[in-house]
C-alpha positions in Angstrom: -96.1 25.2 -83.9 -94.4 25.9 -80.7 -91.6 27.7 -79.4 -88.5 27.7 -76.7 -87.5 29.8 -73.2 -91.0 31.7 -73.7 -89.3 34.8 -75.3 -91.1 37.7 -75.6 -91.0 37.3 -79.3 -93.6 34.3 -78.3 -96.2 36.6 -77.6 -95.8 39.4 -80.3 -96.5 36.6 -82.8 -99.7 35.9 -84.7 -101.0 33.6 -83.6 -99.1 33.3 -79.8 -96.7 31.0 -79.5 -97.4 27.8 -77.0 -93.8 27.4 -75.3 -91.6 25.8 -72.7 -90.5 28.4 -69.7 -87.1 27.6 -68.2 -86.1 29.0 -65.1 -83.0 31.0 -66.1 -81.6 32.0 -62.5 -81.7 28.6 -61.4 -80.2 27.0 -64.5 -77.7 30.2 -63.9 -77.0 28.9 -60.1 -76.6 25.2 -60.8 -73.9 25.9 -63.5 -71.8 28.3 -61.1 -72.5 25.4 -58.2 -71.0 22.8 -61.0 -68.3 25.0 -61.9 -67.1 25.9 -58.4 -67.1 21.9 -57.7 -65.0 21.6 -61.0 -62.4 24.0 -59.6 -62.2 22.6 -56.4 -60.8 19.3 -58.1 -64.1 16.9 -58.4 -63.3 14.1 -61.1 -67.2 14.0 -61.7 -70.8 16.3 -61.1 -74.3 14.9 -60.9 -76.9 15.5 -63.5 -79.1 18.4 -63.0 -82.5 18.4 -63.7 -84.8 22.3 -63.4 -88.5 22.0 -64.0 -89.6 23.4 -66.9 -93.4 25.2 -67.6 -95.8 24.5 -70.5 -97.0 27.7 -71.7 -100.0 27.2 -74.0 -101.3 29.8 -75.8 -103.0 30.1 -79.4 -100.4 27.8 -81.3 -101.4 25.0 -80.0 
């Protein structure tokens, strides 16, 4: 059993959740950047891609 975006609910369970970490800010950042491009009249935005973290702990 696993979980998603390494909440801290993934920790408080029994046993610890094993989870993916997303960074947030730069998810954040590259949505305003797509969005401000949007408004300035592109027809089209490239595909983002953030790393994401493995987090293993006792669920796995």
């Amino acid at each position: 059993m696993g979980g998603f975006d390494d909440s801290d609910v993934a920790m408080s369970t029994h046993p610890p959740l094993t989870t993916i970490r997303r960074p947030l800010a730069e998810i954040a950042e590259e949505t305003v950047r797509i969005l401000l491009d949007l408004i300035d009249g592109a027809d089209q935005v490239a595909s983002v891609t953030v790393p994401t973290r493995l987090i293993v702990r006792e669920s796995a």
